[in-house]
C-alpha positions in Angstrom: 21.7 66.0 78.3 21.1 62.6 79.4 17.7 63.8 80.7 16.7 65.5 77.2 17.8 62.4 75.3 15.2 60.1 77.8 12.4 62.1 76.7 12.8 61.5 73.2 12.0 57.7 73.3 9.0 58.5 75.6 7.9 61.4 73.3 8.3 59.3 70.1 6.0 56.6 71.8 3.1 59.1 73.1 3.1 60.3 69.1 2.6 56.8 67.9 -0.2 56.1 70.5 -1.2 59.8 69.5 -1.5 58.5 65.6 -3.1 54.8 66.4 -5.9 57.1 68.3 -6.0 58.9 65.4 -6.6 55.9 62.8 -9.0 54.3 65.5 -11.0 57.6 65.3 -11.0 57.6 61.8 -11.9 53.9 60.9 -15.2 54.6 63.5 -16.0 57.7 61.0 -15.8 55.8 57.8 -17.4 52.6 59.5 -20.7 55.3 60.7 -20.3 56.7 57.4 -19.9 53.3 54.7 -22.9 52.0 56.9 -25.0 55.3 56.8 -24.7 57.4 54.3 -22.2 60.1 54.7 -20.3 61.8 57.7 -22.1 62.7 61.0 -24.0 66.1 61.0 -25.1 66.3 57.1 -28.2 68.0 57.2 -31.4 66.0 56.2 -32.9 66.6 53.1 -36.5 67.0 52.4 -38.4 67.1 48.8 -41.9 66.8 48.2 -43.1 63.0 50.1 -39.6 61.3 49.8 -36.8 62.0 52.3 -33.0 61.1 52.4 -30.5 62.0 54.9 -27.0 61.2 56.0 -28.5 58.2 58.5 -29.4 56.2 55.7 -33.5 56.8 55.4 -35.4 56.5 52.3 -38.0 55.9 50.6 -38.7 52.2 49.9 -41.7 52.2 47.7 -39.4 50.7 45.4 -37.5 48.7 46.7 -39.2 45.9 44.8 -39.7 48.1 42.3 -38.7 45.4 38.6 -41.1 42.6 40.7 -44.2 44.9 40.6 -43.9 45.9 37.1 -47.3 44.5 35.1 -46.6 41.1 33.5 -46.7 42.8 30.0 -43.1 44.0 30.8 -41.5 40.8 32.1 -40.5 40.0 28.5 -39.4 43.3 27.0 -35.5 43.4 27.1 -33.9 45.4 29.7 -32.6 47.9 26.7 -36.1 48.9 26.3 -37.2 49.9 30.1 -36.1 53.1 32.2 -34.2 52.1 35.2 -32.8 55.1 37.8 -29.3 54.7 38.1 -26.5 57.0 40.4 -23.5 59.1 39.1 -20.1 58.6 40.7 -22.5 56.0 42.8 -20.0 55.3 45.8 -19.2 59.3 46.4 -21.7 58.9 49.6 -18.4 58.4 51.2 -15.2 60.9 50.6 -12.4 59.7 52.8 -10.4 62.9 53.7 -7.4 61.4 55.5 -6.7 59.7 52.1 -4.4 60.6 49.7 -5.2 62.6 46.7 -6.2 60.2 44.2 -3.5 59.3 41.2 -6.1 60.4 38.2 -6.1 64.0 39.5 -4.1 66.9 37.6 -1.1 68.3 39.2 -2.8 71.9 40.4 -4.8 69.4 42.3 -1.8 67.7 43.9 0.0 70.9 44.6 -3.1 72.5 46.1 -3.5 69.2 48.5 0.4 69.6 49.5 0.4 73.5 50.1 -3.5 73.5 52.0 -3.8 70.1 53.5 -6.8 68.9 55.4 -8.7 72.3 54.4 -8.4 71.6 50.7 -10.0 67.8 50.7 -12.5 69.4 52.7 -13.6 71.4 50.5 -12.6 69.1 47.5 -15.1 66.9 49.1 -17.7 69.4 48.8 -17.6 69.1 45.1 -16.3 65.1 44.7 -19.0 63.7 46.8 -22.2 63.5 44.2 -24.5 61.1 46.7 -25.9 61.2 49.8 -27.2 57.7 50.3 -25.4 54.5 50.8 -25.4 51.6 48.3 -28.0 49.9 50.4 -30.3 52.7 50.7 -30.0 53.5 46.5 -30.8 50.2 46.5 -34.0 50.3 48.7 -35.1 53.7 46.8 -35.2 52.2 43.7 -31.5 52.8 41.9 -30.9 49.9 40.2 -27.6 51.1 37.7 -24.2 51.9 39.7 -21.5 54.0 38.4 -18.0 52.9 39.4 -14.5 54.1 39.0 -11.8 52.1 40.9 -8.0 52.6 42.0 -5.0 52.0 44.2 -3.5 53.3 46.5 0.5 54.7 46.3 2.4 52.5 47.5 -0.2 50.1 49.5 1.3 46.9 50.1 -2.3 45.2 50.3 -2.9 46.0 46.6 -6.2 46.7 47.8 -9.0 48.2 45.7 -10.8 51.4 46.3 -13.8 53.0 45.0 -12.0 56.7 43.7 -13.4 60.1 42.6 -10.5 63.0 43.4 -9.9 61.5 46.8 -10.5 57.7 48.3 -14.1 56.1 49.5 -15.0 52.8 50.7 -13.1 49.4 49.7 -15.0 47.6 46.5 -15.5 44.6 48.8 -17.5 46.9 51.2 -19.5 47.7 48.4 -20.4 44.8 46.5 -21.4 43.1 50.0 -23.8 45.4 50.7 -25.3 45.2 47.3 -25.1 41.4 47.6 -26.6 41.6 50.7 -30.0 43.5 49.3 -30.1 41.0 46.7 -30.5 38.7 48.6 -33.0 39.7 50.3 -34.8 41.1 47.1 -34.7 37.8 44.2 -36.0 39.6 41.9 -34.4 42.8 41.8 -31.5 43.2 39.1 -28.3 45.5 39.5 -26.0 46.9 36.7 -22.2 47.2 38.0 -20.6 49.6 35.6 -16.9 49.3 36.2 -15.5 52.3 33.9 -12.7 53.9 35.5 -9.7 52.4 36.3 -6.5 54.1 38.2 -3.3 52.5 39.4 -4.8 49.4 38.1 -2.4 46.5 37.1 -3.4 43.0 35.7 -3.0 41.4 39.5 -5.3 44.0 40.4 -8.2 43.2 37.5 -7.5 39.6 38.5 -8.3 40.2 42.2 -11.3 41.9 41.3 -12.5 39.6 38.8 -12.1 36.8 42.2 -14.2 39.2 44.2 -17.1 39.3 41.9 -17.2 35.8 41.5 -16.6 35.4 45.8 -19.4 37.9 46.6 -21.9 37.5 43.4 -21.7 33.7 42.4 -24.3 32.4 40.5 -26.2 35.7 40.8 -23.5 36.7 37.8 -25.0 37.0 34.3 -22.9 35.6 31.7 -22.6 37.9 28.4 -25.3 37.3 25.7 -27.4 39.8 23.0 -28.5 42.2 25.0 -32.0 41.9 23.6 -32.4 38.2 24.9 -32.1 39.8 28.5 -35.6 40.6 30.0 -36.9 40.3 34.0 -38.1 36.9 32.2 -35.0 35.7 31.6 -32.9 36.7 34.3 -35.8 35.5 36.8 -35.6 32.1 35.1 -31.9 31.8 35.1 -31.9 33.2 38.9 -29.3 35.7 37.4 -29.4 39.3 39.5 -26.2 41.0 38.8 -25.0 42.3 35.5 -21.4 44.0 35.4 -20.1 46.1 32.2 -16.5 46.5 32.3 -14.3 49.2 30.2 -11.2 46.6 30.2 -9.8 44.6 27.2 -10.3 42.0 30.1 -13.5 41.8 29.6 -12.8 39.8 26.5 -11.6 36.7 28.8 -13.7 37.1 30.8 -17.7 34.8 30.4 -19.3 37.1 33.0 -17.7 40.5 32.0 -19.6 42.6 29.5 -17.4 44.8 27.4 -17.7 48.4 28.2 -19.1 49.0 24.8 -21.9 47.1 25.5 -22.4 50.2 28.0 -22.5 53.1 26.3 -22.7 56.8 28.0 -21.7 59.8 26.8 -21.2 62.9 28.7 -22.2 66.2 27.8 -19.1 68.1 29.8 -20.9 70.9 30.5 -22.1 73.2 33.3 -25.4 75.0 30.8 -28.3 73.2 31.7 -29.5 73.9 28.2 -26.9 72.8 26.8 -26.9 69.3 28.8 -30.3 68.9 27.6 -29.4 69.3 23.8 -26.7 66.6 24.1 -29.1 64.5 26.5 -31.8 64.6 23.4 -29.2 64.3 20.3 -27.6 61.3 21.9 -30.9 59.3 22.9 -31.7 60.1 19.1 -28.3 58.2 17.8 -28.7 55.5 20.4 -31.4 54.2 18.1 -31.9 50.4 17.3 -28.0 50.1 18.4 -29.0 47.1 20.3 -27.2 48.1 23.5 -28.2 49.4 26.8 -27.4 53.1 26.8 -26.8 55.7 29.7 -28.2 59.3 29.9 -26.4 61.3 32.3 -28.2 64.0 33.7 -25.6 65.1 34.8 -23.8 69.1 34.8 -19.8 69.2 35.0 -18.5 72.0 36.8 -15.7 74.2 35.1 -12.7 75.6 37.6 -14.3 78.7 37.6 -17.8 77.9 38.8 -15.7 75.7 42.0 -13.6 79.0 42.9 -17.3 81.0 42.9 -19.1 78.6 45.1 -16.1 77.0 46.6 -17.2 76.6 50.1 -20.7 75.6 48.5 -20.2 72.8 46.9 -22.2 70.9 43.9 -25.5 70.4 45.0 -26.1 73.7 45.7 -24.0 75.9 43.2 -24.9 73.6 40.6 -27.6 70.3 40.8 -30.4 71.9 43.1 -30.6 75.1 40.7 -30.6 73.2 37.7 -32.7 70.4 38.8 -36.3 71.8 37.8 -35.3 72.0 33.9 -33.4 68.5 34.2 -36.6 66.7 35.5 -38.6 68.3 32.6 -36.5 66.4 30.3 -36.7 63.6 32.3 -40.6 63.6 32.6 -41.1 64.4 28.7 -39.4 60.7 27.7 -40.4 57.5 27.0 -38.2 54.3 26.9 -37.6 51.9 24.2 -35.5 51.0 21.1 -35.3 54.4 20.0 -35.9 56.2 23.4 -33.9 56.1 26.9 -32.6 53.1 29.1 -30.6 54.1 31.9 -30.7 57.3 33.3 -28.1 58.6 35.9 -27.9 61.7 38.6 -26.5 63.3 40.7 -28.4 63.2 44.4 -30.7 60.8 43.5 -33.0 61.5 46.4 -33.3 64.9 44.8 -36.8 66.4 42.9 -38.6 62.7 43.2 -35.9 61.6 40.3 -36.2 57.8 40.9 -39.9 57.8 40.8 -40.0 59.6 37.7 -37.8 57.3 35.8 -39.6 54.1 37.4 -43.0 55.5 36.4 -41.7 55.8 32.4 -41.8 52.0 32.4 -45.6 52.6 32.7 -46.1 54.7 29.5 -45.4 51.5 27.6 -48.3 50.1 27.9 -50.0 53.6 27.1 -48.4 53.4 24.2 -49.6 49.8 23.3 -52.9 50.9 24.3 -53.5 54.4 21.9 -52.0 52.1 19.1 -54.1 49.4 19.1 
C-alpha cells in the first residue's frame, strides 16, 4: 500500500506538467494563428488575380486604398462612399480549447458537454467566417470591422474576448494590430463596430473604454453629424479610428458613437434571393437618414442546412455557392445618400469582393460627369 500511495503524488505531478505542455502547445497555436490568419494546414485559396491563405498573404493594392481616391471625393462625407467591411471580422481565429461561449442556446451547450473537442471542431467549421487576420483585412482593403465581445466564466482577469459560438483572440490583440497598420498607413480610416456584448458588466465597458483610449489616443474621433465627416476632415484633425458602440454607454462617452448611428439590418436567411430582396428594400429605407448604414451580404444558416453539410462548413455549403448572385448585387450599386455605405461579407478574399466595393467609389464621378 505504501508503494501505491507514493505513486499518486508522482502521478498527480506528471498530469500537471502533462497539462502545462498542453497550454504551452496551445498558446504557440493561437500565437501562429492571431499573427497569421487561421490554424496551420488551411488550404490556400485562389480567385481570379487576388490570393489569401491561412499565412496571412494578400492582396495590397489597397492598402492605401481612401489616400488614392481622386481629390473630388476627399470632401464627400463618409455616409456617401462604399467602403468593404468583414462579418463576424475576428472569426479568422476560433479557439477550440475554449469554453462554449455564454450567448449560445442550451442544445449547443449540451452538445459541447456530450461530444467534446469533436463538436467545437466542427462548430468551428461554421463559426469561423474569415480567413485573414486583422492586419491582412487591413492591407486588402477592409476598412469596417464587425465585433462582438465577451467574458469568460469565471475568469478572474475579467479579460475581454472577441466571441462568436466559441472564444478568439483577446480585444487588446486586436486593436494593436489595427493600431499598428495605422500607423503605418495616416491616411487610412477604420470603423470599430462594437455590437455584441456577452458577460459584459460596467467594470468590463469601463476597461474597454481605457483600452481604446490606451491603444487609439488621438487617432479617436470624437462624435459629430455624420455628414461633417469626410477623408477631408478626418485628415485634417489627424483622426483615423471611428468606433460605434450598441451600449447606453456610449451616451457618456465623447468618443463613442451610439449604435444607432450604425445601422445594419440582417436579412436571417439562408435564400440567396431572398437576401438580395431585403439587401435592396433596406438600402431603399436608408434614404437621406443621415447615418452610415451596413449591408450585409451575408446568408444565415438554419439547423438544418449545418446537419446536411456538417463536416463542410460555411464557405462551402453556403458562401462559395451563393457568391456569384451576391456579387451581382454588389456590382449593380452605386453609393450615396440614397444608395449603399458599408458593405460586409463573409470571406472577404472571396469573388474579388473588396475590389468591387472600392471601385463603386469611382462611379461618382461618372455620375457627376453624365449629369452635367
Amino acid at each position: 500500500m505504501c508503494v501505491i500511495d507514493s505513486e499518486k503524488p508522482r502521478e498527480r505531478a506528471r498530469e500537471r506538467e502533462r497539462e502545462r505542455a498542453r497550454e504551452r502547445e496551445r498558446k504557440r497555436e493561437r500565437e501562429l494563428q492571431v499573427g497569421a490568419g487561421t490554424g496551420p494546414g488551411e488550404r490556400s485559396v485562389v480567385h481570379g488575380d487576388s490570393m489569401a491563405s491561412s499565412h496571412g498573404r494578400s492582396d495590397m493594392r489597397f492598402a492605401d486604398w481612401m489616400s488614392s481616391l481622386p481629390q473630388s471625393m476627399h470632401t464627400i462625407p463618409l455616409t456617401n462612399l462604399a467602403i468593404p467591411g468583414s462579418h463576424d471580422s475576428f472569426s479568422f481565429y476560433i479557439d477550440e480549447a475554449s469554453p462554449v461561449g455564454p450567448e449560445q442556446p442550451e442544445t449547443v451547450q449540451n452538445f459541447v458537454s456530450v461530444f467534446g473537442t469533436v463538436a467545437k471542431k466542427l462548430m468551428r467549421k461554421w463559426l469561423a467566417t474569415q480567413t485573414m487576420n486583422f492586419t491582412t483585412q487591413l492591407e486588402a482593403g477592409i476598412r469596417f470591422f464587425d465585433l462582438r465581445i465577451s467574458t469568460k466564466p469565471r475568469d478572474p482577469d475579467n479579460e475581454l474576448f472577441f466571441a462568436h459560438g466559441l472564444f478568439s483572440a483577446t480585444v487588446r490583440e486586436g486593436l494593436e494590430q489595427i493600431s499598428s497598420f495605422l500607423s503605418s498607413h495616416a491616411r487610412e480610416v477604420v470603423f470599430l463596430d462594437f455590437n455584441h456584448f456577452y458577460g459584459v458588466q460596467n467594470l468590463h465597458h469601463e476597461k474597454l473604454v481605457a483600452m481604446l483610449k490606451e491603444v487609439f489616443g488621438d487617432k479617436l474621433c470624437p462624435v459629430v453629424f455624420a455628414q461633417e465627416v469626410s477623408l477631408q476632415y478626418l485628415w485634417e484633425k489627424e483622426y483615423q479610428v471611428l468606433v460605434f458602440y450598441h451600449h447606453p454607454n456610449a451616451l457618456e462617452v465623447p468618443f463613442l458613437w451610439p449604435g444607432q448611428m450604425m445601422p445594419s439590418p440582417w436579412a436571417n436567411t439562408t435564400d440567396p434571393e431572398k437576401l438580395v430582396q431585403f439587401l435592396q428594400a433596406s438600402v431603399t429605407d436608408r434614404r437621406r437618414k443621415g447615418t452610415f448604414f451596413v449591408s450585409q451580404v451575408v446568408l444565415t444558416p438554419k439547423a438544418s442546412t449545418v446537419m446536411k453539410g456538417v463536416a463542410s462548413g460555411l464557405r462551402e455549403t453556403i458562401t462559395e455557392r451563393a457568391l456569384p448572385g451576391m456579387m451581382q448585387w454588389i456590382r449593380s450599386q452605386r453609393p450615396g445618400e440614397s444608395g449603399i455605405n458599408i458593405i460586409t461579407a463573409d470571406f472577404v478574399e472571396l469573388g474579388e469582393f473588396i475590389s468591387a466595393v472600392i471601385t463603386l467609389n469611382y462611379h461618382l464621378d461618372d455620375d457627376e460627369d453624365d449629369a452635367t
